[in-house]
C-alpha positions in Angstrom: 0.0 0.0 0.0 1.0 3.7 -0.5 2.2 4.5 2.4 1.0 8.1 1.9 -2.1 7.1 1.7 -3.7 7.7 5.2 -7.9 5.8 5.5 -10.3 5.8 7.7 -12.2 2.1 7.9 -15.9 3.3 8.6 -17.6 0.7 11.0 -21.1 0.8 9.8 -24.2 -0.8 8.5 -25.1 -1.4 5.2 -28.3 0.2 3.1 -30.4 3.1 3.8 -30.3 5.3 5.6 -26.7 4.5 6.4 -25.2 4.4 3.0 -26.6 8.0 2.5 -25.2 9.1 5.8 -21.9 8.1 4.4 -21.7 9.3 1.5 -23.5 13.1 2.1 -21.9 13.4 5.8 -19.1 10.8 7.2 -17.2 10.9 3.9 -17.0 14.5 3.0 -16.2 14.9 7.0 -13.0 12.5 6.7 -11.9 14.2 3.4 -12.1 17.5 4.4 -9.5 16.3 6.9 -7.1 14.6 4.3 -8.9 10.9 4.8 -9.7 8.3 2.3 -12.9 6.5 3.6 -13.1 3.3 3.4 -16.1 1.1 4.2 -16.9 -3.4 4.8 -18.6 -3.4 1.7 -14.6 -2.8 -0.5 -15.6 -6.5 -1.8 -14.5 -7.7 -5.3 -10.9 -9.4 -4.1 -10.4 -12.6 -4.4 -10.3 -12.8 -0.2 -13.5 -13.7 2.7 -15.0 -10.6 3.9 -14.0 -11.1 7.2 -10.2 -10.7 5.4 -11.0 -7.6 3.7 -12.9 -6.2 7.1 -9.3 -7.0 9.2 -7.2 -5.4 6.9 -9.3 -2.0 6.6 -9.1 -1.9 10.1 -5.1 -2.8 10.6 -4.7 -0.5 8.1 -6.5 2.6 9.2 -4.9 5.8 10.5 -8.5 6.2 12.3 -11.8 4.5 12.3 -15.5 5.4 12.6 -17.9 3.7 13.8 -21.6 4.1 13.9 -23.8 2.3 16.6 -27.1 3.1 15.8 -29.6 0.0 15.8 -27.0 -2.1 17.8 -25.6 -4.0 14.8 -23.9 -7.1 15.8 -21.2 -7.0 13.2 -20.6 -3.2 14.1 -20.2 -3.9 17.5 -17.9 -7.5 16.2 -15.4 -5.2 14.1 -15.6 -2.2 16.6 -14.2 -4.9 19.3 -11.5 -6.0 16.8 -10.6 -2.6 16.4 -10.1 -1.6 20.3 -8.5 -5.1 21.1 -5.4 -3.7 18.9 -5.5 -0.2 20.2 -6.7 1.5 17.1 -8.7 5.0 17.5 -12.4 5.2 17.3 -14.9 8.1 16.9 -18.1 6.7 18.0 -21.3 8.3 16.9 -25.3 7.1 17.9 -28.4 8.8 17.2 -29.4 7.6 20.5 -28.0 6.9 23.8 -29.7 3.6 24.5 -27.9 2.1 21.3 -24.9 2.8 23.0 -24.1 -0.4 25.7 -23.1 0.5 29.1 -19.2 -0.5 28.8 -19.0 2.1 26.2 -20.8 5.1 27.6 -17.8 6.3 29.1 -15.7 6.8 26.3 -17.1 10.4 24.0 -19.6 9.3 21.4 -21.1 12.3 19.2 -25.3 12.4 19.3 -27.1 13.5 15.9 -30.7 14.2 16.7 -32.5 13.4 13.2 -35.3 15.7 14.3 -33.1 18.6 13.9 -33.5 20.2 10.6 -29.8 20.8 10.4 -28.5 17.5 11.8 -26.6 16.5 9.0 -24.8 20.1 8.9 -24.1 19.4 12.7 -22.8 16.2 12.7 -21.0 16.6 10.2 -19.6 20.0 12.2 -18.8 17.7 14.9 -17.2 15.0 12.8 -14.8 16.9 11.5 -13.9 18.5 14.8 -13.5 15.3 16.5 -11.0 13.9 13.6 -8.8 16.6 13.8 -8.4 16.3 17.4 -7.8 12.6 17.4 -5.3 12.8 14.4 -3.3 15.2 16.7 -4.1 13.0 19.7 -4.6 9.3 18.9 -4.6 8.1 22.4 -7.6 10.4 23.1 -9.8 7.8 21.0 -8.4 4.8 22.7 -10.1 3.3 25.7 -7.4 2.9 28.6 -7.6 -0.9 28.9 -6.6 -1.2 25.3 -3.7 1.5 25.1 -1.4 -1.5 25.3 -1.8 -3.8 22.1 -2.0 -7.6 23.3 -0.1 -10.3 21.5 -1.7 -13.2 20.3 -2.2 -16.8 21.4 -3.3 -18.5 18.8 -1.4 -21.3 17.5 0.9 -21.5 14.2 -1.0 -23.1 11.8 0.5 -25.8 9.7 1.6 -25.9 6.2 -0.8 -28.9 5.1 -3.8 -26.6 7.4 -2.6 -23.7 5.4 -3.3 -25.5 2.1 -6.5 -27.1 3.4 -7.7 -23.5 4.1 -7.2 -22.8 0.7 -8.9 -25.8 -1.3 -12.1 -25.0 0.9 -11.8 -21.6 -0.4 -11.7 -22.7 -4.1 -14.3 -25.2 -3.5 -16.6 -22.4 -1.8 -15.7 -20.1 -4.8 -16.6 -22.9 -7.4 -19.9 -23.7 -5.6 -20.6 -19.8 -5.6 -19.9 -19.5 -9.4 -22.4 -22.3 -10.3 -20.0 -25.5 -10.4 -17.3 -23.4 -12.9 -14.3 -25.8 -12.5 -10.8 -24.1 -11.5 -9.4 -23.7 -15.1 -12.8 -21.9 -16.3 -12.1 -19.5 -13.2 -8.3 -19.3 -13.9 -9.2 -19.0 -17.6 -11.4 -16.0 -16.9 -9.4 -13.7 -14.0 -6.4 -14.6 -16.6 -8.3 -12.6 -19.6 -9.7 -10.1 -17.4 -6.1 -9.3 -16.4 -4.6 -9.1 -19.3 -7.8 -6.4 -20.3 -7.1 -4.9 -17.7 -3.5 -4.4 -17.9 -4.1 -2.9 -21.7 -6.2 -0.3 -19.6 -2.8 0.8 -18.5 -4.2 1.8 -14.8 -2.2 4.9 -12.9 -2.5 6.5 -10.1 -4.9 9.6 -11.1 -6.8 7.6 -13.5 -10.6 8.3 -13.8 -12.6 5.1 -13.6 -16.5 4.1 -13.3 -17.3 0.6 -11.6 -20.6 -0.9 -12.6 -21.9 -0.9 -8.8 -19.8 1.9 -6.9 -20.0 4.1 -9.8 -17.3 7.3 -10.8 -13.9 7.2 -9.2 -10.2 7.9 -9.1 -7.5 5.8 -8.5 -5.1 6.6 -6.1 -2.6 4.2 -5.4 -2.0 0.6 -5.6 -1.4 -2.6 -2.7 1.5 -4.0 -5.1 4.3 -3.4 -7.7 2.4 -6.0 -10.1 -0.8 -3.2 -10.3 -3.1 -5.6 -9.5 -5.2 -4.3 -6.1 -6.0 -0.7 -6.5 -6.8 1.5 -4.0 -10.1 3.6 -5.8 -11.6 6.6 -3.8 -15.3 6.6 -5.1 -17.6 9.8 -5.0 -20.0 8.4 -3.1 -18.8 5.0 -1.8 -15.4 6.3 -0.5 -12.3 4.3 -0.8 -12.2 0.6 -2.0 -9.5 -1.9 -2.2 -10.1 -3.7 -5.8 -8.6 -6.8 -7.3 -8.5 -4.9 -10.8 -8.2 -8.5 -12.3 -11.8 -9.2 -10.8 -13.3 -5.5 -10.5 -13.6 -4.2 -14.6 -13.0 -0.9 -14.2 -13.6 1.1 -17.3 -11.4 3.9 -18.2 -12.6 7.0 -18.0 -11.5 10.5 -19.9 -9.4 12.3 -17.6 
């Protein structure tokens, strides 16, 4: 990855009215403050979900996280995120979504019945981002200033290999029964399209699903994961072999 890239991971939901709040508030917020956004939903590598959700938040200079309607996977990736000491804004529309262990650490309130809520938390988004990029440890909780080490085991080279025959098999089985060399035969054409794209950093794209975008850097010397801020879906992490990008006019 670009290492001058600095992200945000954005903890969140998925649909409405959370993918508009994103887009037209949380977004612009972390931009305004130098931040590429990214969200769980940068899918479209050839990786689990739960892969791409751990690296976004690894990754991140800061993360987000919104707890409205308790979500459990929220609350699941907002615990990964404190257990290795990364910073979190919180933000609730209510209090009671917010459980008791984690009412002492700040979380900014938006009251929806506002008519200039959106302005306001926005206002206070930004605000808060600045002060935790200046102060990370502000947005830590204190039990988790100190990053754990893990316990789990080593895995084994044959466990390793196991892991990824299931994952071919599970890939195959998604795909409709397409046997390995129809699925190496396609990702093989699709990269060499999309190497006669000639992608660079700066490169106007449009994606089919996350729509108009730029590409701003990629994850490896080959080209082949690009990092692609989105106007409205923030930053995603695409295999460019599996994405098809098309090039736009720049």
């Amino acid at each position: 990855m670009n290492s001058e890239l600095k992200t945000s991971f954005v903890i969140s939901p998925f649909g409405e009215p959370f993918d508009t709040y994103f887009s037209h508030i949380i977004k612009p917020a972390l931009e305004d403050c130098g931040l590429f956004a990214v969200r769980g939903d940068s899918l479209y590598r050839p990786t689990t979900i739960v892969d791409d959700i751990w690296q976004g938040i690894r990754e991140a200079d800061l993360l987000i996280a919104e707890l409205t309607d308790r979500n459990p996977n929220v609350f699941y990736e907002l615990g990964l995120a404190h257990a290795i000491s990364k910073p979190v804004i919180l933000i609730s529309k209510s209090i009671e979504d917010v459980p008791f262990d984690l009412r002492s650490i700040r979380v900014l309130l938006y009251d929806k019945d506002h008519p200039e809520w959106g302005n306001k938390l926005k206002a206070s988004l930004t605000k808060a981002i600045r002060e935790v990029l200046q102060n990370p440890l502000s947005a830590i909780p204190t039990t988790f200033k100190s990053v754990v080490k893990t316990n789990a085991p080593e895995e084994s080279e044959t466990l390793l290999r196991l892991e990824v025959l299931e994952s071919l098999v599970q890939r195959i089985a998604d795909t409709g029964g397409q046997t390995y060399f129809d699925l190496y035969k396609e990702e093989n054409e699709a990269a060499t399209q999309q190497r006669l794209l000639k992608l660079n950093e700066g490169q106007l794209v449009y994606h089919e699903k996350f729509g108009n975008g730029v590409v701003v850097g990629f994850q490896d010397e080959k080209r082949t994961r690009a990092q692609v801020n989105f106007e409205h879906s923030g930053m995603k992490l695409l295999d460019v072999t599996l994405a098809k990008l098309k090039l736009l006019p720049n």
